[in-house]
Every structure is written in structure tokens, then in C-alpha cells.
Wavefront OBJ file of the C-alpha trace (Angstrom):
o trace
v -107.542 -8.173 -5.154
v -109.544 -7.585 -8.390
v -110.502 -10.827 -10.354
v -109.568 -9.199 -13.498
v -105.602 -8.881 -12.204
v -105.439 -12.378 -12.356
v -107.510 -12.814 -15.596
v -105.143 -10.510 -17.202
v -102.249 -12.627 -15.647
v -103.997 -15.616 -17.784
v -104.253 -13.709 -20.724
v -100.418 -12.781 -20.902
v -99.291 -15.760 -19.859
v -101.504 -17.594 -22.278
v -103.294 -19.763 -20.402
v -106.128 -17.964 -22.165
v -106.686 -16.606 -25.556
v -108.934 -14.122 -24.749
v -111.024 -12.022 -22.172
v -114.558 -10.630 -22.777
v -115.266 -7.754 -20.441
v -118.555 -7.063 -20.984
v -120.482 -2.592 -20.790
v -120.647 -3.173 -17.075
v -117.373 -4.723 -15.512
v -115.745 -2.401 -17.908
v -114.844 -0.375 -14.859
v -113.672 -3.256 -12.664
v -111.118 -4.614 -15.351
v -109.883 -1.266 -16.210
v -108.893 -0.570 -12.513
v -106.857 -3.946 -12.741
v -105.538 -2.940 -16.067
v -104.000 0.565 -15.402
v -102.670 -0.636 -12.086
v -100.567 -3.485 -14.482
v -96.983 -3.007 -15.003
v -97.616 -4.968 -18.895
v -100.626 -2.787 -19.578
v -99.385 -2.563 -23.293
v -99.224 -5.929 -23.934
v -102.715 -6.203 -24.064
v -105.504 -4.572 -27.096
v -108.805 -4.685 -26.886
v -111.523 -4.784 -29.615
v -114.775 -3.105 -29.408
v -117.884 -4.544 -30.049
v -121.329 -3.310 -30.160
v -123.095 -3.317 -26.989
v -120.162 -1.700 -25.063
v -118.683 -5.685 -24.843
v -114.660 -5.509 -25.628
v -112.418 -8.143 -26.563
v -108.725 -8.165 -25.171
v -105.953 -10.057 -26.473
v -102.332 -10.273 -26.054
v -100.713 -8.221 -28.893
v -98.484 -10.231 -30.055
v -95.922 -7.259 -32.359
v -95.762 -5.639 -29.018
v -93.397 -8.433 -27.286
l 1 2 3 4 5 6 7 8 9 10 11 12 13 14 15 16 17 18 19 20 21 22 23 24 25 26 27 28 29 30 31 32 33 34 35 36 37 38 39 40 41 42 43 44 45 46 47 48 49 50 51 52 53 54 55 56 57 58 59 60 61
């Protein structure tokens, strides 16, 4: 199983805020992602570097 499946699990569940996937797990936690049936729960937030930001969007209940 990928690590990020149950990071995103966290994230929607709220045990964390946030996750910080940084240029090169982007790949890695985007396999996880697409495979997830709550895929557009979460947004993510681009920063410079290629590092993104991903939250649980919280209008999108």
C-alpha cells in the first residue's frame, strides 16, 4: 500500500490539517490520490519549488 493512502485518510478524517508533498513524491501521492474514492475532498496549493499543499476543502462536504 502507498503511504500517502493513509496520509490522505489523516487528512480527511482530520487527524491532520495538512499534507506537504514535496516536487519529488509528487508522483507517489498522486497514484494514492486518483485511486481515492473522496479525491474531491481534497485541494492542493502550489508553491514554488514544485512543493504543494493539500487540505480538506471544507465547501465541498
Amino acid at each position: 500500500m502507498n503511504s500517502y493512502t493513509e496520509k490522505i485518510e489523516s487528512l480527511l478524517s482530520e487527524e491532520i490539517t495538512e499534507l506537504v508533498v514535496e516536487k519529488d513524491e509528487f508522483y507517489q501521492f498522486r497514484e494514492a490520490w486518483v485511486a481515492h474514492p473522496k479525491k474531491n475532498m481534497i485541494v492542493g496549493e502550489a508553491s514554488l519549488g514544485g512543493k504543494v499543499i493539500y487540505r480538506k476543502d471544507k465547501q465541498n462536504l
